[in-house]
C-alpha positions as CSV (number, residue, x, y, z in Angstrom):
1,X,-59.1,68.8,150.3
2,X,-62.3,66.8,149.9
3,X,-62.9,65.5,153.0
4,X,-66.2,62.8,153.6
5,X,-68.3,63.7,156.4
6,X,-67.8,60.1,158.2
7,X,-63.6,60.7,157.8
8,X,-64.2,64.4,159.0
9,X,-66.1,63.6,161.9
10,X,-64.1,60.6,163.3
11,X,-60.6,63.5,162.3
12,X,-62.2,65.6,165.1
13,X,-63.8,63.1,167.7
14,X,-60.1,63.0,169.5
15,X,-61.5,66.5,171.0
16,X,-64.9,65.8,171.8
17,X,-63.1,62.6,173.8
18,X,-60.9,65.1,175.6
19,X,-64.2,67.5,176.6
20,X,-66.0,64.5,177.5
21,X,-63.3,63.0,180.0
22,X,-62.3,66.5,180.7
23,X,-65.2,68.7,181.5
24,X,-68.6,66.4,181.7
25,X,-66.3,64.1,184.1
26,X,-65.0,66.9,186.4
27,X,-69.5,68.2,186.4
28,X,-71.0,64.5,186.7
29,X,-68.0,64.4,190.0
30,X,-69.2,67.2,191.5
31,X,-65.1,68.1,192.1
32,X,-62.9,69.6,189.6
33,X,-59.9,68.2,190.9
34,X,-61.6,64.6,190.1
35,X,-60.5,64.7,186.9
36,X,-56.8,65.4,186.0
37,X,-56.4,67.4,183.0
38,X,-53.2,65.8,182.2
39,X,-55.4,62.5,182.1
40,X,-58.1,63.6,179.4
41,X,-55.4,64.7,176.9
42,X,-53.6,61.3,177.5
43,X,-56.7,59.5,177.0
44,X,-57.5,62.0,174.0
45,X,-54.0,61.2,172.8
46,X,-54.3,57.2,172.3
47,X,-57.9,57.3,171.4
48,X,-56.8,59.7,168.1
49,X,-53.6,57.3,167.6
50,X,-55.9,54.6,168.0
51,X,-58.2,55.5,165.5
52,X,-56.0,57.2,162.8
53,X,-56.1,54.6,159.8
54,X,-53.6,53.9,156.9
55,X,-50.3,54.3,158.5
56,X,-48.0,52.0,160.9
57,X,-48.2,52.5,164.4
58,X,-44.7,54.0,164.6
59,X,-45.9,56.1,161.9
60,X,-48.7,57.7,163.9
61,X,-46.4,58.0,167.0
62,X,-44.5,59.9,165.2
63,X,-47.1,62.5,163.6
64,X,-48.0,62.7,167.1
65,X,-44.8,63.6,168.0
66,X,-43.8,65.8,165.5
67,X,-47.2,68.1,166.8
68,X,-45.5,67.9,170.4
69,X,-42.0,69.1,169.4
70,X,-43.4,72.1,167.4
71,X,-41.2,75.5,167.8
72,X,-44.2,77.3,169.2
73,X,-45.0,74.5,171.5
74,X,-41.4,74.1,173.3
75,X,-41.2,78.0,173.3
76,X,-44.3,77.8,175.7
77,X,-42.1,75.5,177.5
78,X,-39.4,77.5,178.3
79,X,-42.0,80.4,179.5
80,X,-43.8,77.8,181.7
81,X,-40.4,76.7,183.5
82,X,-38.9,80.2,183.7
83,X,-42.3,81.6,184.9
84,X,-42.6,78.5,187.5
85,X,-38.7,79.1,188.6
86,X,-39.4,82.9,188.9
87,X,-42.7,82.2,190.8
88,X,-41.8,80.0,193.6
89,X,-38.5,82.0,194.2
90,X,-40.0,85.1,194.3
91,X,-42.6,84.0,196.6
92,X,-39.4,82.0,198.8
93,X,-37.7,85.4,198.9
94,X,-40.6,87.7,200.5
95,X,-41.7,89.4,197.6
96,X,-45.8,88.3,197.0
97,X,-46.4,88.8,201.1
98,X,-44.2,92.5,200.9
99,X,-46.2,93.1,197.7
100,X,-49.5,92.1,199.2
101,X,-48.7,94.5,202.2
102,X,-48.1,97.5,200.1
103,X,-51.2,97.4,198.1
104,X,-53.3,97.1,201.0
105,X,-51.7,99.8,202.4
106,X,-52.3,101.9,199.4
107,X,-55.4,101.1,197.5
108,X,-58.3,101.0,199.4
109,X,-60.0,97.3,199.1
110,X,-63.0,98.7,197.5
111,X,-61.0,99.7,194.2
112,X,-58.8,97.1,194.4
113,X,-60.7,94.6,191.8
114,X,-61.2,97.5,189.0
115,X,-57.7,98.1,189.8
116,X,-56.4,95.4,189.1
117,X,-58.4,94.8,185.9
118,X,-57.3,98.1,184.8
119,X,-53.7,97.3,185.4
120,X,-53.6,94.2,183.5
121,X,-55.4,95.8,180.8
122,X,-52.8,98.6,180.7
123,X,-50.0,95.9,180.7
124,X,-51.1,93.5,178.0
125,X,-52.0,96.7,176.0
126,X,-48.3,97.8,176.5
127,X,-46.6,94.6,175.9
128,X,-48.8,92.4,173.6
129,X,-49.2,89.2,175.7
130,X,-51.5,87.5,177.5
131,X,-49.4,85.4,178.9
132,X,-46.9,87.7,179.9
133,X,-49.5,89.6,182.0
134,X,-50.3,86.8,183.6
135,X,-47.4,85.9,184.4
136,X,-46.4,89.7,185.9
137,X,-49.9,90.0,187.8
138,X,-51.2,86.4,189.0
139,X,-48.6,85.7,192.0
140,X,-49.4,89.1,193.4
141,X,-53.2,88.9,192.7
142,X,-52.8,85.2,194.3
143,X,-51.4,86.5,197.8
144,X,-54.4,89.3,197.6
145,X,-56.8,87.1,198.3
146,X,-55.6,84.9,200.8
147,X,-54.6,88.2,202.6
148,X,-58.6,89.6,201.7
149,X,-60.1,85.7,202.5
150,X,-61.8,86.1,199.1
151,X,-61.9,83.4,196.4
152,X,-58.4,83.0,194.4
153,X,-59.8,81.6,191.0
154,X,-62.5,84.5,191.2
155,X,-59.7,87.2,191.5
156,X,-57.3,85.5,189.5
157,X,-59.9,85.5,186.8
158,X,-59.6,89.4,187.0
159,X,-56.2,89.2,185.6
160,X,-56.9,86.7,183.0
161,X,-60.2,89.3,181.5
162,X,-57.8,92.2,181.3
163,X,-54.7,90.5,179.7
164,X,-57.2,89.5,177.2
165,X,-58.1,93.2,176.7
166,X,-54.4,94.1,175.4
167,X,-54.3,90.2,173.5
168,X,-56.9,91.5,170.8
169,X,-56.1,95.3,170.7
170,X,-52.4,95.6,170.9
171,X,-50.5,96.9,168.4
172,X,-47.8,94.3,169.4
173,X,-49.6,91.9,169.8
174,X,-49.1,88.4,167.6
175,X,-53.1,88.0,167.1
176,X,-53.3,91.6,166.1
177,X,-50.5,91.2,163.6
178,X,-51.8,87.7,162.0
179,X,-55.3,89.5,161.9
180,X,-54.4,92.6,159.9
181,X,-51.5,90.6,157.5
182,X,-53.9,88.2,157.0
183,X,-56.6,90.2,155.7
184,X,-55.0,93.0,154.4
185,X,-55.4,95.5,156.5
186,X,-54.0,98.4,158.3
187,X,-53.7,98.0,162.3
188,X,-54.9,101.3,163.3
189,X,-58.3,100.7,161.2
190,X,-58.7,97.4,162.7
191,X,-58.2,99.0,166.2
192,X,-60.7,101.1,165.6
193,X,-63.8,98.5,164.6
194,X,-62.1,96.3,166.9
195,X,-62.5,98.9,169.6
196,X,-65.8,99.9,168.9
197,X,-67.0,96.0,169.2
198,X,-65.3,95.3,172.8
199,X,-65.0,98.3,174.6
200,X,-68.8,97.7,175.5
201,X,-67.6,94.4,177.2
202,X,-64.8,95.9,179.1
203,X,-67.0,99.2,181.0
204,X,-69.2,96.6,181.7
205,X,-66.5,94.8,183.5
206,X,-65.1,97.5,184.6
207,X,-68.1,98.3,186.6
208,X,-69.0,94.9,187.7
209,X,-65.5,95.2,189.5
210,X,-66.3,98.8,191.2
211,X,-68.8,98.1,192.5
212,X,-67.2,94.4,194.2
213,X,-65.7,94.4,197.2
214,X,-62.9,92.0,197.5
215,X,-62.5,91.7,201.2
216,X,-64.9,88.9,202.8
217,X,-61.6,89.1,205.8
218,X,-59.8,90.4,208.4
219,X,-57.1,92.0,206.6
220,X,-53.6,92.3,208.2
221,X,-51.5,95.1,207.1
222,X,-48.1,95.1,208.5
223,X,-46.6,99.0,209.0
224,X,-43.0,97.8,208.3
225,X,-43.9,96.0,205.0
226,X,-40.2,96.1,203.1
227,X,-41.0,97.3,200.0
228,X,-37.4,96.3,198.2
229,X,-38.9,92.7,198.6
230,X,-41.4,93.7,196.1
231,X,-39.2,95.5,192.9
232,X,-39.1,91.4,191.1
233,X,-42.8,92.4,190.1
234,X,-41.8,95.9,189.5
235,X,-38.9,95.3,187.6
236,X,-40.6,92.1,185.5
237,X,-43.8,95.0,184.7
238,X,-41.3,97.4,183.9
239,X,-39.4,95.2,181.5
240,X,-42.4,94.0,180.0
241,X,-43.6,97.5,179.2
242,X,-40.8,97.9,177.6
243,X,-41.2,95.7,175.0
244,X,-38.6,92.6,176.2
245,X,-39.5,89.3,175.1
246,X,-41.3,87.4,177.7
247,X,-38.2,84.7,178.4
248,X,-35.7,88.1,178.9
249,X,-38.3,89.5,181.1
250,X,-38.5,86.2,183.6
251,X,-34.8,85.7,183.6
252,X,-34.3,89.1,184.5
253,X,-36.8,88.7,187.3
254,X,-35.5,85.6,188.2
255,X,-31.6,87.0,188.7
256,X,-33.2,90.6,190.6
257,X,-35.1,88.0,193.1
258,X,-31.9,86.2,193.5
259,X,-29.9,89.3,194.1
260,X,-32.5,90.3,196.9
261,X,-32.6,87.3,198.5
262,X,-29.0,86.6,198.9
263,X,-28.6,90.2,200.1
264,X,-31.2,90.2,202.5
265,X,-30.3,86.5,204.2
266,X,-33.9,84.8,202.7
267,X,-31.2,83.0,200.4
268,X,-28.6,80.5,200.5
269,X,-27.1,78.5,197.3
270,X,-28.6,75.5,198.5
271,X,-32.0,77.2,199.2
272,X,-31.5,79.0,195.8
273,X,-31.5,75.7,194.3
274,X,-34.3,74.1,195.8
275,X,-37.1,77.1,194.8
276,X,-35.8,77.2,191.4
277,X,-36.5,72.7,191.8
278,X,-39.8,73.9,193.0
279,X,-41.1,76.3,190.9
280,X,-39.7,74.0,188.1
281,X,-41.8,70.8,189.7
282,X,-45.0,73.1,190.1
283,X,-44.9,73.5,185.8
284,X,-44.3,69.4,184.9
285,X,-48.6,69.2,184.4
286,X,-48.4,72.4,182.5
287,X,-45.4,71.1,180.4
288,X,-47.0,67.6,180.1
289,X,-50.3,69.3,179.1
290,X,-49.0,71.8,176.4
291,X,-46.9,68.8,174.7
292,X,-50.2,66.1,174.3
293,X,-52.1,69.5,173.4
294,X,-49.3,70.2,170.1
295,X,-49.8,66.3,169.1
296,X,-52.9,65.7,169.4
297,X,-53.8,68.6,167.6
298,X,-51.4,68.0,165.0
299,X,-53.5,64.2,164.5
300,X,-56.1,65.7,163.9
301,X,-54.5,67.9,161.7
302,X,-53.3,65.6,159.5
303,X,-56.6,63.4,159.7
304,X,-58.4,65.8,158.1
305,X,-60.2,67.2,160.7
306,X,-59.3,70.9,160.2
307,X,-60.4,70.9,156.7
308,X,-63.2,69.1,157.0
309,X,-64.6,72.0,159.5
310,X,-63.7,74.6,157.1
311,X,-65.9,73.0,154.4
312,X,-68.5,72.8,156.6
313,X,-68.7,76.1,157.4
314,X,-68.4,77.9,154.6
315,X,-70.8,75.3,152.6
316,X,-74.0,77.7,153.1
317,X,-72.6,81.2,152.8
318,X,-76.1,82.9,151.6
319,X,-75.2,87.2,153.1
320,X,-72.8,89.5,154.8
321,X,-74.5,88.5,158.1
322,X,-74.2,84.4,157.7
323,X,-70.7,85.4,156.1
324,X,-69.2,87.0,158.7
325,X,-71.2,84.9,161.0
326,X,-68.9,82.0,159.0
327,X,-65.5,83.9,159.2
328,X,-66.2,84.3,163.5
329,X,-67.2,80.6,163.9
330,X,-64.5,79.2,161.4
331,X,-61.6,80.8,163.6
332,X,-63.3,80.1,167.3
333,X,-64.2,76.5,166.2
334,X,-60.3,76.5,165.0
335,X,-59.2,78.4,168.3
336,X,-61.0,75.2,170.0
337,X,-59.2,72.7,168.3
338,X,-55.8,74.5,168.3
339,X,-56.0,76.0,171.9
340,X,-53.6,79.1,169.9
341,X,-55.6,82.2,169.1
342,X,-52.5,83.0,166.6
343,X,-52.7,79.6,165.2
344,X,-56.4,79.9,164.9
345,X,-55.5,83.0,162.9
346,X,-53.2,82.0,160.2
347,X,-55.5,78.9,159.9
348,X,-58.1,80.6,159.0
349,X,-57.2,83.7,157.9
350,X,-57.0,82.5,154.2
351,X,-60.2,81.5,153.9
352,X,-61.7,84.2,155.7
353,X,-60.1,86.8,153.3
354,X,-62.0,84.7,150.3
355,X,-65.2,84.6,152.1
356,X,-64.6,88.6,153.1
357,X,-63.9,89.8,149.8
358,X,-67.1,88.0,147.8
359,X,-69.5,89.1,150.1
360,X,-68.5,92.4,150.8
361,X,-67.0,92.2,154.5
362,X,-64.1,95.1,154.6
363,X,-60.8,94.3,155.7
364,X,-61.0,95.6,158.6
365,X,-63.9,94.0,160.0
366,X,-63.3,90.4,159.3
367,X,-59.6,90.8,161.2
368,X,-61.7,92.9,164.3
369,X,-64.1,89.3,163.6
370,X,-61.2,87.1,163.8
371,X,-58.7,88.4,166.8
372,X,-62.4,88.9,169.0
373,X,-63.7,85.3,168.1
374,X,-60.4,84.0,168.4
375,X,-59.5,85.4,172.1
376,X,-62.9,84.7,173.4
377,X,-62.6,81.2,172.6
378,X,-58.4,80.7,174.0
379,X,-59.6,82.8,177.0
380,X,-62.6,80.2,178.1
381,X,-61.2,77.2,177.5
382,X,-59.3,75.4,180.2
383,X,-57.1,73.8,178.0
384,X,-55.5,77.4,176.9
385,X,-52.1,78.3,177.5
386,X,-53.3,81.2,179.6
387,X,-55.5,79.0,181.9
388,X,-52.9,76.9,182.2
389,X,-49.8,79.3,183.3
390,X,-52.7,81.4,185.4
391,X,-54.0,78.1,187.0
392,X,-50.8,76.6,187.8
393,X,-49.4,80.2,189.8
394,X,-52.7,80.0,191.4
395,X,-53.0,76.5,192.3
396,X,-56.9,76.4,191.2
397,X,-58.7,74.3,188.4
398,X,-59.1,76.2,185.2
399,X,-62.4,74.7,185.8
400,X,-62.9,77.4,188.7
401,X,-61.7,80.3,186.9
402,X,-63.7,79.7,183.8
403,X,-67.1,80.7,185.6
404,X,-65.2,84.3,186.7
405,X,-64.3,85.3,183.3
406,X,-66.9,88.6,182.7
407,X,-64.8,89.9,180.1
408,X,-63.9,87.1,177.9
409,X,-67.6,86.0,178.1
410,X,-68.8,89.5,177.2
411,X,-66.2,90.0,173.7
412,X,-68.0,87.0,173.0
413,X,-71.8,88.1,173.5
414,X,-70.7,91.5,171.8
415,X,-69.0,89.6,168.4
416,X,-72.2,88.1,168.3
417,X,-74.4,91.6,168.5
418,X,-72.1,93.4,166.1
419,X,-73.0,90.5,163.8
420,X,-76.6,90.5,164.1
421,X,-77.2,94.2,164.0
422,X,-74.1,95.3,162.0
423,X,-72.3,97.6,164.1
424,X,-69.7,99.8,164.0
425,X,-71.2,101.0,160.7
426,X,-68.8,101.9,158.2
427,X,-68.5,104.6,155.4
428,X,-67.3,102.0,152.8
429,X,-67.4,98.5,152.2
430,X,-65.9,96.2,149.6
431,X,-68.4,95.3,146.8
432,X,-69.2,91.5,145.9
């Protein structure tokens, strides 16, 4: 599609209005909290309604709408009210402060932040989600550091970098599979250049986090800690090692923390009731949030605004460098206006594989280009499903996490380097 740089730049002005409102609002406040999130995508929202021309009102409405109501949008839905239910009534039945107890029993505080970046790299490597680690993780995280007096977004940021770890390597994982089908190429050879670009970024993490003590407190470990209070998380890890899908996993934790709770007295029907109300009232931003996200997107969409930036971008293609260069920026800048690294993916996939195969980028290392670029971007912007679900457990800003995030940051520094000085090197490449 020939799209005009005047059409394509008014197509994608709805998002620089959300950042505006959004971020430069929340800085020029001095107060993240200032600035409701749910309040820049509405003002977003009827500024890109506002300004899309040559259809009826009820027309735009309902492109709009159609962008909410998307499969992949309500299915984040369901997650955010199963993961809100399963949150509050785990926390209701005793199972973040029995959790809480055990690991301070066990794990000396000095280990505990690599630890627990280890442990959610380990889990998103073994079940393919980002969100799913969050979800397992962030409650239990949370309760650390009110029990350690240390700052919640800084450790719940720890979680966030490591389920990002598993989001780009997986095998499982949806990134990983749009990557590699998109581009043609085997997953074991893109986990290998894939591998070779991040694992820098994630022992550099690794020992920022060894050598961090989490503990600014005086910690209080109980000796009669009841450590059946804490098998929801157990079981919900467990599950999701096992491969279950991410609702199965939640309503399975959901019906162990009732079973606990009703056995042990914390749990009545009526009290049942009211932390599943709860947790489900603790999610309506989040749902509000993902929903203008899925139409406003889908605006500019349909504006133009999507192609206009893949134009752009791959107008002055002149090398390998500037054309992987192209392929990296094409999916982060479509990561930013999609706020779906798999989205991202599929979107841009296509043209990457052109722009790949005529200037001799390999298979392998434009999909290694597009999962890094892709959950670099979805893992610092606060807008992100992940954010999101790990902001709303924690009851932070993604605005505070954002500053935390080492390892997202770093995948993002080392796309870059591997760019610029062409590493890993490979045996063969595809000719021009």
């Amino acid at each position: 599609m020939n799209i005009s740089h005047k059409r394509g730049l008014l197509s994608l002005s709805p998002i620089m209005v959300l950042l505006v409102v959004y971020l430069a609002g929340s800085l020029l406040a001095g107060d993240f909290y200032r600035i409701p999130i749910g309040v820049a995508f509405i003002t977003a929202a009827i500024y890109a309604i506002a300004i899309t021309r040559g259809k009826s009102l009820s027309e735009r409405i309902e492109t709009f709408s159609q962008g909410a109501a998307n499969s992949n949008i309500m299915y984040m839905v369901w997650i955010f009210v199963l993961a809100g239910v399963f949150a509050e009534s785990a926390k209701q039945m005793g199972a973040v402060d029995a959790t809480v107890q055990l690991t301070l029993r066990f794990v000396p505080d000095a280990f505990l932040p690599a630890g627990i970046f280890v442990a959610a790299c380990f889990i998103s490597m073994s079940v393919g989600t980002s969100v799913g680690t969050i979800v397992a993780l962030t409650p239990v995280v949370t309760g650390l550091a009110e029990q350690m007096g240390c700052d919640t977004a800084w450790a719940v940021a720890i979680v966030v970098g490591g389920a990002f770890f598993g989001d780009n390597l997986s095998f499982i994982s949806d990134t990983t599979i749009a990557a590699t089908q998109s581009q043609g190429c085997r997953m074991r050879d893109k986990f290998r250049t894939n591998l070779m670009i991040v694992l820098p970024a994630a022992i550099a993490t690794l020992a920022i986090y060894l050598f961090t003590d989490m503990s600014e407190g005086v910690m209080v470990v109980e000796k009669s800690a009841e450590w059946f209070r804490a098998l929801p998380y157990v079981v919900v890890i467990i599950c999701a090692l096992a491969g279950i899908n991410v609702l199965g996993v939640l309503m399975i934790g959901i019906i162990i923390t009732n079973i606990i709770g009703f056995a042990c007295g914390s749990f009545d029907t009526i009290s049942a009731f009211a932390a599943a109300g709860d947790g489900m009232r603790s999610m309506l931003e989040l749902i509000l949030v993902t929903l203008l996200a899925g139409g406003l997107m889908n605006v500019v969409k349909c504006g133009g605004g999507f192609d206009y930036l893949i134009s752009l971008l791959t107008r002055h293609i002149g090398g390998r460098r500037t054309a992987e260069a192209s392929i990296a920026t094409l999916t982060a800048l479509t990561n930013l206006c999609t706020a779906n690294n798999t989205i991202a993916i599929l979107t841009a996939g296509p043209i990457a594989r052109d722009i790949a195969t005529q200037f001799g980028v390999s298979p392998r290392r434009s999909a290694s280009l597009m999962d890094t670029a892709s959950c670099f971007v979805q893992g610092v912007i606060p807008y992100g499903a992940q954010l999101l679900m790990a902001s709303g457990l924690a009851e932070v800003s993604p605005l505070q996490i954002i500053p935390h995030l080492y390892y997202p940051v770093g995948i993002g520094i080392m796309v870059v380097l591997a760019i610029i000085f062409q590493f890993p090197r490979e045996k063969q490449t595809l000719k021009s």
